[in-house]
MMTF fields as JSON, N, C-alpha, C and O atoms, coordinates in Angstrom:
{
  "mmtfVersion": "1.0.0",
  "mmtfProducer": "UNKNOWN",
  "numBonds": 435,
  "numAtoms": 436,
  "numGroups": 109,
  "numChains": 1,
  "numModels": 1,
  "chainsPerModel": [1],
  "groupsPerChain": [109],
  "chainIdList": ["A"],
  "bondAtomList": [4, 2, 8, 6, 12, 10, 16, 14, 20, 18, 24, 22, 28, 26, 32, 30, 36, 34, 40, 38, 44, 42, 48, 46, 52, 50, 56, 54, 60, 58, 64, 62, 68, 66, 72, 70, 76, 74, 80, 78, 84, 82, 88, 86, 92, 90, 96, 94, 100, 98, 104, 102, 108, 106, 112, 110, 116, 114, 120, 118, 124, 122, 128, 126, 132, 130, 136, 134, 140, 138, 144, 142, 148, 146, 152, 150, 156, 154, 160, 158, 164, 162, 168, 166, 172, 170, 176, 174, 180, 178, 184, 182, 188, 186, 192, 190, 196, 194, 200, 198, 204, 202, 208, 206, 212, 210, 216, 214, 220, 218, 224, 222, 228, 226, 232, 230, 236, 234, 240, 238, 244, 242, 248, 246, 252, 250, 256, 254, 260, 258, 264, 262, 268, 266, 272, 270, 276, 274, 280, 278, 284, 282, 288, 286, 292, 290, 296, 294, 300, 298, 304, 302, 308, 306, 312, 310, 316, 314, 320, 318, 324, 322, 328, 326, 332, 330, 336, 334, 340, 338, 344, 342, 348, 346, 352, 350, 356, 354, 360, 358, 364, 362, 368, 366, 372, 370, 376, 374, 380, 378, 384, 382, 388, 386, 392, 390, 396, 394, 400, 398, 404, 402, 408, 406, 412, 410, 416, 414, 420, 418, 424, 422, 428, 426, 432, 430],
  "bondOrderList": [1, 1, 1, 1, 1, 1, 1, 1, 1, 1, 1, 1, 1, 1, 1, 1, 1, 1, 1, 1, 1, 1, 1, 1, 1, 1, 1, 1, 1, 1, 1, 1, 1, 1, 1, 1, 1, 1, 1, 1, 1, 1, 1, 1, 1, 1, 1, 1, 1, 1, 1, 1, 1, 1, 1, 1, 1, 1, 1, 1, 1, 1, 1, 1, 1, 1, 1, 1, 1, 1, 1, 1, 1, 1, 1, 1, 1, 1, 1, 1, 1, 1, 1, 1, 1, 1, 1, 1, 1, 1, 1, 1, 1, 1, 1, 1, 1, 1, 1, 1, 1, 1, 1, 1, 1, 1, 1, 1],
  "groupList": [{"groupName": "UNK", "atomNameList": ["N", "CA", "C", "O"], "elementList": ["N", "C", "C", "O"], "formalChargeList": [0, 0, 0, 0], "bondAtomList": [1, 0, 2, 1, 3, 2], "bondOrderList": [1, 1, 2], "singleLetterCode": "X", "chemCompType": "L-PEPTIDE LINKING"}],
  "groupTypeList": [0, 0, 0, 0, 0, 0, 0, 0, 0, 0, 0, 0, 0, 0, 0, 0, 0, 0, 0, 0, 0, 0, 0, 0, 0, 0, 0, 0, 0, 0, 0, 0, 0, 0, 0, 0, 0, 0, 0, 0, 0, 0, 0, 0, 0, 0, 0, 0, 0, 0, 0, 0, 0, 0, 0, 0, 0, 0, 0, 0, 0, 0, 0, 0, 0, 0, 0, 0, 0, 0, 0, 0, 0, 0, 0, 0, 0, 0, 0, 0, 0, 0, 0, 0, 0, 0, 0, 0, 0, 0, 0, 0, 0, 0, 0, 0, 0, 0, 0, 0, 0, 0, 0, 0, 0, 0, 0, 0, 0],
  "groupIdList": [1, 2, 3, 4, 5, 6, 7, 8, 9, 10, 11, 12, 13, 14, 15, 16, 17, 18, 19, 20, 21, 22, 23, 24, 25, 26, 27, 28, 29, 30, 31, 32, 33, 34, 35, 36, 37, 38, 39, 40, 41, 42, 43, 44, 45, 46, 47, 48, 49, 50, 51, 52, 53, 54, 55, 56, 57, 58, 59, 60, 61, 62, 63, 64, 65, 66, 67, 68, 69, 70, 71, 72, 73, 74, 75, 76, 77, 78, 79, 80, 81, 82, 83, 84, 85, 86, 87, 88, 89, 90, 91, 92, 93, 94, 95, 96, 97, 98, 99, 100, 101, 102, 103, 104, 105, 106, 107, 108, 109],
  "secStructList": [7, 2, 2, 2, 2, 2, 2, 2, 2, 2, 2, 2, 2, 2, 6, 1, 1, 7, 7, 7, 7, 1, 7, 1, 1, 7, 7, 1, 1, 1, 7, 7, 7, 1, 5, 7, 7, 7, 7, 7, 7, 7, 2, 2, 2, 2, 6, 6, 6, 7, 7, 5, 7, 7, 3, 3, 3, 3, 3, 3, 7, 6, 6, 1, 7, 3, 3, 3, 7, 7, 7, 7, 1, 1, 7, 2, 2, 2, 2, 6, 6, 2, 2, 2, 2, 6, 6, 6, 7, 5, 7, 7, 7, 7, 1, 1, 7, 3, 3, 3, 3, 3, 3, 7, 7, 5, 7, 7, 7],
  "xCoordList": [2.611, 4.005, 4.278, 4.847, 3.961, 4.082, 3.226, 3.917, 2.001, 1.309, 2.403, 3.042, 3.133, 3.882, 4.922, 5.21, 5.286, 6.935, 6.185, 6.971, 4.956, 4.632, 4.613, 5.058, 3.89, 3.541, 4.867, 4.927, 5.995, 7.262, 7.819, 8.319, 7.674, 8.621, 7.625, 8.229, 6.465, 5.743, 6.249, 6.635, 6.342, 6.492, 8.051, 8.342, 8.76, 10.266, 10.689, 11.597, 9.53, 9.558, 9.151, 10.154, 8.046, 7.695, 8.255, 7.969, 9.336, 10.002, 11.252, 11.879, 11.682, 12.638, 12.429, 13.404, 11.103, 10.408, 10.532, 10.442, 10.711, 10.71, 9.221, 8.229, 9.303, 7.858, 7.35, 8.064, 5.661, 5.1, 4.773, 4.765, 4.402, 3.69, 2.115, 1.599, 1.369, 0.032, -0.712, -1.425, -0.704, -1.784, -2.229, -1.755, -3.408, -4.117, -4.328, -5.045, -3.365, -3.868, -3.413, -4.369, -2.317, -2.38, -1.37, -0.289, -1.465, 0.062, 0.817, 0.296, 2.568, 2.872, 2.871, 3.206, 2.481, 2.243, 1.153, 0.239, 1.188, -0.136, -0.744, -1.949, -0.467, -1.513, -2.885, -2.805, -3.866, -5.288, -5.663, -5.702, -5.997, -6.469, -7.731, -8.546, -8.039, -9.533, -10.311, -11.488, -9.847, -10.832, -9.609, -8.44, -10.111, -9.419, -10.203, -11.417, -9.459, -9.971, -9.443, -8.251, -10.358, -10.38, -9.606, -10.265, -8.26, -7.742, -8.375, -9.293, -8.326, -9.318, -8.164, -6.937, -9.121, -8.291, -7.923, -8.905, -6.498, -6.464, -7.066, -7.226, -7.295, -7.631, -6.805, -7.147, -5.839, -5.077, -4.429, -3.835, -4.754, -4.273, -5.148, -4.764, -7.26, -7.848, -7.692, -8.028, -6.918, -7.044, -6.203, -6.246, -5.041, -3.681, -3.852, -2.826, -4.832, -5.115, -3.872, -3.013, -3.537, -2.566, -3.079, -4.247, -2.463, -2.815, -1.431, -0.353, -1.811, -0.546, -0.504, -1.394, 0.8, 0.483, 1.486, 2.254, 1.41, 1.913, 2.203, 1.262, 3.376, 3.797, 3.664, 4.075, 2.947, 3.804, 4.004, 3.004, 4.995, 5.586, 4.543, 4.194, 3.978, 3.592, 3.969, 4.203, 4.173, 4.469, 3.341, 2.596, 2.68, 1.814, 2.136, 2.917, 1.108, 1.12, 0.543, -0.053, 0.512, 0.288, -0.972, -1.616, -1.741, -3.345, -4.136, -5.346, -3.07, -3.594, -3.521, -3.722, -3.189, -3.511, -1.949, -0.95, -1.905, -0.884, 0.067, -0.522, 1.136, 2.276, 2.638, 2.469, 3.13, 3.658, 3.737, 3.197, 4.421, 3.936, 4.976, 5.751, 5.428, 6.769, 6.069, 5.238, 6.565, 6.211, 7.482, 8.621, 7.014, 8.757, 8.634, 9.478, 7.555, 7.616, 6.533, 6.041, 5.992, 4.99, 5.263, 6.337, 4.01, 3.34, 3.739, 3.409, 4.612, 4.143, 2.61, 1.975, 2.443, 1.26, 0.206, -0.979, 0.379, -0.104, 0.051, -0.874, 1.363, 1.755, 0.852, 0.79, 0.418, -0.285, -1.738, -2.246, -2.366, -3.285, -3.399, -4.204, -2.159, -2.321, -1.501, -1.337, -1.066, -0.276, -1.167, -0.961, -2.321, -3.175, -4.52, -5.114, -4.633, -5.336, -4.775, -5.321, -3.75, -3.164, -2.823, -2.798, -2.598, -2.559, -3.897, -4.173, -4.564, -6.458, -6.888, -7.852, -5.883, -6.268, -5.97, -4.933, -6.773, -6.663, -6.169, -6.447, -5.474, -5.258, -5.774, -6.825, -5.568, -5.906, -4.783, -3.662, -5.168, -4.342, -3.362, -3.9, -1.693, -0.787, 0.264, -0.055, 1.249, 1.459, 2.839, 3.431, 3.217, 4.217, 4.287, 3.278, 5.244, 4.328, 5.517, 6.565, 4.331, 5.236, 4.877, 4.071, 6.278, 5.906, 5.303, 5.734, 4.33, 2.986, 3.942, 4.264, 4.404, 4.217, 2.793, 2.369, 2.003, 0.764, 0.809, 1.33, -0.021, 0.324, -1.22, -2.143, -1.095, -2.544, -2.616, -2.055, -3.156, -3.915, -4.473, -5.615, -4.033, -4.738, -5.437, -4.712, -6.953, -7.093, -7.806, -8.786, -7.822, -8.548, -10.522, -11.195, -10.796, -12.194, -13.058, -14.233],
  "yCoordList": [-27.461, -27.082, -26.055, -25.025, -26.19, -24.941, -24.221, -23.436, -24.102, -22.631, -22.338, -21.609, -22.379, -22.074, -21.237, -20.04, -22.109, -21.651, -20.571, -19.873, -20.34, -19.492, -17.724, -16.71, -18.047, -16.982, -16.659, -15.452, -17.309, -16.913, -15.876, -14.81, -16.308, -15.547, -14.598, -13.531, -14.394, -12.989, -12.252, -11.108, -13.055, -12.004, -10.988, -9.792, -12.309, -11.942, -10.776, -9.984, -10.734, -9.854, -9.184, -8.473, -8.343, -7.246, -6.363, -5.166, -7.034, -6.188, -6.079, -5.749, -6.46, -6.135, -4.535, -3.815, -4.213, -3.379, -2.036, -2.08, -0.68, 0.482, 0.687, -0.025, 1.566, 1.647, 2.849, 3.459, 2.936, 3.815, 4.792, 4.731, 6.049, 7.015, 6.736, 6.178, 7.05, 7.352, 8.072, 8.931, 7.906, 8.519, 7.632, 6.496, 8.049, 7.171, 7.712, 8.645, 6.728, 6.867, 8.325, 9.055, 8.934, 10.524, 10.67, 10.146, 11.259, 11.354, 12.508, 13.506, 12.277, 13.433, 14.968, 16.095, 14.568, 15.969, 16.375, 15.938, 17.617, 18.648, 17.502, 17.736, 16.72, 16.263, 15.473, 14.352, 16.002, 14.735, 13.587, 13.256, 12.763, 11.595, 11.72, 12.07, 11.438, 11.743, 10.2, 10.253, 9.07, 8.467, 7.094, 6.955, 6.467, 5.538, 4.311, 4.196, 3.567, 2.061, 1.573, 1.571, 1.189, 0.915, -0.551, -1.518, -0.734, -2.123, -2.981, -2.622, -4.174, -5.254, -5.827, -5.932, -6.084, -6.536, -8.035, -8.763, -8.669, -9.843, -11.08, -10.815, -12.257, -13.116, -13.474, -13.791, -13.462, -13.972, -13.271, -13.696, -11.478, -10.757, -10.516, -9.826, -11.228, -11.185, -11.839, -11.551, -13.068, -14.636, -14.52, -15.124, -13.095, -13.382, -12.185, -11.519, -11.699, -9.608, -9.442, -9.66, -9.117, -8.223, -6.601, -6.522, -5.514, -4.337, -3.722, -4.286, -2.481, -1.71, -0.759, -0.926, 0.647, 0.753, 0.05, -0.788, 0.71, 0.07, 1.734, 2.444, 2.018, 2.655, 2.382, 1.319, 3.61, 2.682, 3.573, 4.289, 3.956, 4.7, 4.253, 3.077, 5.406, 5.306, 6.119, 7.251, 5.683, 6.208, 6.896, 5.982, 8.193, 7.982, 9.113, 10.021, 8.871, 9.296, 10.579, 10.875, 11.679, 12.958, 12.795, 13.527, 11.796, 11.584, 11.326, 11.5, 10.774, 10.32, 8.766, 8.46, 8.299, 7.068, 6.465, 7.029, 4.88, 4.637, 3.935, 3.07, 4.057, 3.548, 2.418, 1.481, 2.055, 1.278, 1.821, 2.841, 1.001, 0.634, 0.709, 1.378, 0.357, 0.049, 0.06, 0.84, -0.88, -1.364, -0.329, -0.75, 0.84, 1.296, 0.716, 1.067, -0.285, -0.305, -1.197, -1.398, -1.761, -1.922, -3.659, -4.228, -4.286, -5.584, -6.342, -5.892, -7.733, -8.38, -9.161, -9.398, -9.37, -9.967, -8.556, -8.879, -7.723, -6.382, -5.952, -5.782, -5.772, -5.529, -5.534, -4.539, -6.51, -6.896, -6.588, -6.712, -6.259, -5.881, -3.644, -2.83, -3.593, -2.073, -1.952, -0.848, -2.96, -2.086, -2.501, -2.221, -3.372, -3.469, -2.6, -2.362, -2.256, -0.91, 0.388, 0.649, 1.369, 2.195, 2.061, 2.866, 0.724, 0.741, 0.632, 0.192, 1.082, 1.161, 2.75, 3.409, 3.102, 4.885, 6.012, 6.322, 6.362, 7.835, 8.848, 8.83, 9.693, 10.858, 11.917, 11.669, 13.276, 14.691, 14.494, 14.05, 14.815, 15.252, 16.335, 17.441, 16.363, 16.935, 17.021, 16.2, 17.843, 18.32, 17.072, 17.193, 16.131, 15.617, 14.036, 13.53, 13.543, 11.972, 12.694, 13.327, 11.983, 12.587, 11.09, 10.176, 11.46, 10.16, 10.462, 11.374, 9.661, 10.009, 8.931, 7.929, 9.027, 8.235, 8.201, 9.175, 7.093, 7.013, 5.879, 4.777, 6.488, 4.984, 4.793, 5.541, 3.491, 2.867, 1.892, 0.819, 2.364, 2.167, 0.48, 0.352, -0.445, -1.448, -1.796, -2.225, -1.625, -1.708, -2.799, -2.9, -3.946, -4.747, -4.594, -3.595, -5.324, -5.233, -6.001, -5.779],
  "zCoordList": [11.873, 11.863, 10.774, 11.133, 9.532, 8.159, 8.971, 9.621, 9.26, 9.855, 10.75, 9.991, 11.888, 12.536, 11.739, 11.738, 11.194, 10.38, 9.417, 8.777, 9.227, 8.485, 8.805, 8.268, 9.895, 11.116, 11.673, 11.906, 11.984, 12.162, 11.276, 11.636, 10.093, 8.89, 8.756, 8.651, 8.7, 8.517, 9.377, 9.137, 10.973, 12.049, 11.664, 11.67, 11.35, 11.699, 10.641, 10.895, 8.767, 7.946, 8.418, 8.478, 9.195, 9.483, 10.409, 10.383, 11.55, 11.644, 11.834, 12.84, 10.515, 10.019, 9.005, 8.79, 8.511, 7.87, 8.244, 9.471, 7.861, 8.22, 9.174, 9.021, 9.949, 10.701, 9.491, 8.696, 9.712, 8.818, 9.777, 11.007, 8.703, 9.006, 9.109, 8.141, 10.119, 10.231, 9.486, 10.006, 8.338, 7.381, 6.782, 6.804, 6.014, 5.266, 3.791, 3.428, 2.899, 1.374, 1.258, 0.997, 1.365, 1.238, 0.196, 0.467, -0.932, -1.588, -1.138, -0.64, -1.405, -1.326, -2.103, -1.738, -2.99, -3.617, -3.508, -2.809, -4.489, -4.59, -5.926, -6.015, -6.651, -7.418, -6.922, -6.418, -7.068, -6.475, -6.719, -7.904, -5.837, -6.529, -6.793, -5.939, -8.044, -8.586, -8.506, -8.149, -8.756, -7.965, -7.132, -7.495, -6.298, -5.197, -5.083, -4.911, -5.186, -4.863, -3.55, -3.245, -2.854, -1.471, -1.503, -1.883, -1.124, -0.531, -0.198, 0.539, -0.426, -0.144, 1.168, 1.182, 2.089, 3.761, 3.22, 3.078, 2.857, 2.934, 4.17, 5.361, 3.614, 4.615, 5.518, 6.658, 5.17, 6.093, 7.114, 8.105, 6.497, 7.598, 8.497, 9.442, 8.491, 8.972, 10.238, 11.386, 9.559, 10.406, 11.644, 12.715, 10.957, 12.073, 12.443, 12.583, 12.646, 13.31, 12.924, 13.777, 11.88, 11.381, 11.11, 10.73, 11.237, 11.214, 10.515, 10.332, 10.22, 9.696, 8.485, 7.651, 8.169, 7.173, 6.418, 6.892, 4.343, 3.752, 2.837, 2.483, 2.643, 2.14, 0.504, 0.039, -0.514, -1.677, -2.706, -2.759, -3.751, -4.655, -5.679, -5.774, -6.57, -8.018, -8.701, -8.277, -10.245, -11.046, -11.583, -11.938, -11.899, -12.949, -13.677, -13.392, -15.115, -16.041, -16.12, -15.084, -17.243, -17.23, -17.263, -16.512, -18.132, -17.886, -16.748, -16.601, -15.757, -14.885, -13.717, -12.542, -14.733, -14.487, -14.23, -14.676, -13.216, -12.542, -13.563, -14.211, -13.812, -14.707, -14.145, -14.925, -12.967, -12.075, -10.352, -9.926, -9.675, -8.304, -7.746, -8.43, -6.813, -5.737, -4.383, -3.92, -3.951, -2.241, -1.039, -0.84, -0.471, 0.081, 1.387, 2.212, 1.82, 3.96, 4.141, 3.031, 4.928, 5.426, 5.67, 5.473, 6.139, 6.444, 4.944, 3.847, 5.198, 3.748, 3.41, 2.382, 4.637, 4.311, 3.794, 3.702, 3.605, 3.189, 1.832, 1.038, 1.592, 0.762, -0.969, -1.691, -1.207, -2.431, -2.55, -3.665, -1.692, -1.457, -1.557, -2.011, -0.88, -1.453, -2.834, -3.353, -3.323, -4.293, -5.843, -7.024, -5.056, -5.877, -6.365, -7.417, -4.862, -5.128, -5.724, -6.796, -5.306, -5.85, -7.511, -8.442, -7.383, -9.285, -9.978, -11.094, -9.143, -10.098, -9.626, -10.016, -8.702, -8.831, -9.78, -10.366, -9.769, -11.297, -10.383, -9.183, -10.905, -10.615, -10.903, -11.495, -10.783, -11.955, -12.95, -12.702, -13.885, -15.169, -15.227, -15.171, -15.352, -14.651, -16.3, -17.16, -16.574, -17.58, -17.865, -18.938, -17.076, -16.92, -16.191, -15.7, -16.197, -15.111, -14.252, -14.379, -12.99, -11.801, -10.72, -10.894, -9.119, -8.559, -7.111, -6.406, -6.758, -5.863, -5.01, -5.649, -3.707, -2.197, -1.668, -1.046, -1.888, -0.461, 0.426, 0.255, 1.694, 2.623, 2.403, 2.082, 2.71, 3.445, 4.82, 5.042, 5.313, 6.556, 6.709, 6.267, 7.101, 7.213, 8.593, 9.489, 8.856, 10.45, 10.908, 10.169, 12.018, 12.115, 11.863, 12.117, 11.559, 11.314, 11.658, 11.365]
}
């Protein structure tokens, strides 16, 4: 009965959710990501073929590196999983902190 009521409220959060764009991991600006940590596929979005992207705002710093995070869309059962990765990505080194939008791609496997 909780697995039920569980799988309900994921369903009923996701779409309620903005739909994403089809890209993968792309920011919007001209700054690069110099290195990327690959999202780890939660289990549970294994268990319930969940798919999807996940939009997510970073802050980063002129060195590079991620300040903070923001979730703007996506899967909750998703969610923590990219915003865990993006906060372990470096950037290029930029004269100012500026704010990076990337999605990620979650695909069955």
């Amino acid at each position: 009965m909780q697995r039920r009521a569980l799988i309900l409220i994921v369903v009923l959060m996701a779409l309620t959710l903005p739909p994403a764009i089809a890209q993968t991991g792309v920011p919007t600006s001209d700054r690069k990501v110099a290195t990327r940590v690959t999202a780890t596929y939660p289990e549970l979005a294994k268990k319930m073929h969940i798919h999807g992207a996940v939009r997510v705002e970073a802050i980063v710093r002129p060195n590079g590196t991620v300040k903070s995070t923001r979730v703007l869309g996506g899967n909750p059962v998703l969610v923590n999983a990219a915003q865990d990765a993006v906060s372990q990505w470096k950037f290029e080194p930029a004269q100012a902190e500026t704010t990076e939008v990337v999605q990620l791609v979650f695909e069955s496997q």
